[in-house]
C-alpha positions in Angstrom: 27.4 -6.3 27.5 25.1 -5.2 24.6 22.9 -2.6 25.4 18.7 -3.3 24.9 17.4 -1.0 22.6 16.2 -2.9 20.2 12.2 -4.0 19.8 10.0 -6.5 17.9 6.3 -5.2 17.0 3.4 -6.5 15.2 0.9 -4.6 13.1 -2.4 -6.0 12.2 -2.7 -5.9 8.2 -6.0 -4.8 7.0 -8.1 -7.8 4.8 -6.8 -6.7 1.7 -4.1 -8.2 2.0 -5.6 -11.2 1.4 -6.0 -10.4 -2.5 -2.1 -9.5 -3.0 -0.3 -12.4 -4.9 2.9 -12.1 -2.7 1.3 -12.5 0.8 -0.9 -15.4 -0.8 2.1 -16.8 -2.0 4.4 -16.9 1.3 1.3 -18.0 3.5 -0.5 -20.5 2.2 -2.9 -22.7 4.0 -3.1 -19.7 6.5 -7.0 -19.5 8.1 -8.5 -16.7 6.2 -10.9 -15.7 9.7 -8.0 -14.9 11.4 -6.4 -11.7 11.7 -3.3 -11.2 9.3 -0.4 -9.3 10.7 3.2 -7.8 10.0 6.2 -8.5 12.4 9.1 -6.3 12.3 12.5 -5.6 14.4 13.4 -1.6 15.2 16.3 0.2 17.1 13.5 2.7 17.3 9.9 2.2 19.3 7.7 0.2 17.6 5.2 4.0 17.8 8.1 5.3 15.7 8.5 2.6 13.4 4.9 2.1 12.6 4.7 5.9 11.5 7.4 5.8 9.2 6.5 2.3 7.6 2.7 4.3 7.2 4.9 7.7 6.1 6.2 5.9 3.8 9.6 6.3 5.2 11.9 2.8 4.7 8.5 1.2 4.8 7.6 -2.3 4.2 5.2 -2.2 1.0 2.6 -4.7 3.0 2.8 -2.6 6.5 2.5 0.9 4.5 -0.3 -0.3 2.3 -1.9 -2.8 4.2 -0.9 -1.8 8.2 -3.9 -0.9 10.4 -2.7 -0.7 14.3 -0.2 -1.8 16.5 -0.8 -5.1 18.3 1.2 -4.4 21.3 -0.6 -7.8 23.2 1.5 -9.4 20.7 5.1 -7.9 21.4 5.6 -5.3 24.7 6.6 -8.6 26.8 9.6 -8.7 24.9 10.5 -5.3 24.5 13.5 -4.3 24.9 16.3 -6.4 23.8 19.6 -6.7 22.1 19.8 -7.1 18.1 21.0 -10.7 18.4 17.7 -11.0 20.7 15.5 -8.8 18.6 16.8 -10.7 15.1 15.6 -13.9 16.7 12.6 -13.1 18.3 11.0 -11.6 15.2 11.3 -15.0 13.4 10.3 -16.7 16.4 6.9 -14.6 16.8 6.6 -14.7 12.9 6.8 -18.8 13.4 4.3 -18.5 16.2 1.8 -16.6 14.9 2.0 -18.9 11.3 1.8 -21.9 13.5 -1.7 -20.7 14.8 -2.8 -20.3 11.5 -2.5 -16.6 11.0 -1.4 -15.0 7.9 2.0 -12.9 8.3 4.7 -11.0 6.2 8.0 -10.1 8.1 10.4 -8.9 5.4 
């Protein structure tokens, strides 16, 4: 059986994002009051891989620039699961959180 160790966060993205031409361009129609966020997938904890993305360290350029705080109302429910699960659930939260009009970047 695959072990859990795998976790899928969400960082709230700071509103300048809003004014970068590749967020505008994967997210349109999104409400502009709402809060924008990042979802990711980690082997490591989503604490660990929110430093590194803001270290700079195999970072995301929208979490590093853009990344505020971990949302953890967002993600702990989930946490942990397998890859297969983890792979999954990040484009299901992504789809989620774009359905309810939020603006999001999860590459």
């Amino acid at each position: 059986m695959p072990k859990k160790h795998h976790n899928v966060y969400v960082i709230e993205l700071s509103p300048g994002v809003l004014y970068d031409k590749k967020f505008q361009k994967e997210n349109w129609g999104f409400k502009r009051s709402l809060p924008c966020y990042y979802v990711g997938m980690t082997g490591l904890t989503p604490e660990e891989r929110f430093a590194n993305h803001k270290e700079h360290y195999k970072s995301s350029r929208i979490a590093y620039k853009y990344g505020l705080r971990l949302v953890p109302e967002l993600y702990e429910k989930y946490n942990p699961m397998t890859y297969r699960e983890a792979v999954k659930k990040e484009i299901e939260l992504t789809d989620e959180l774009k359905k309810r009009g939020h603006g999001v970047w999860s590459k």
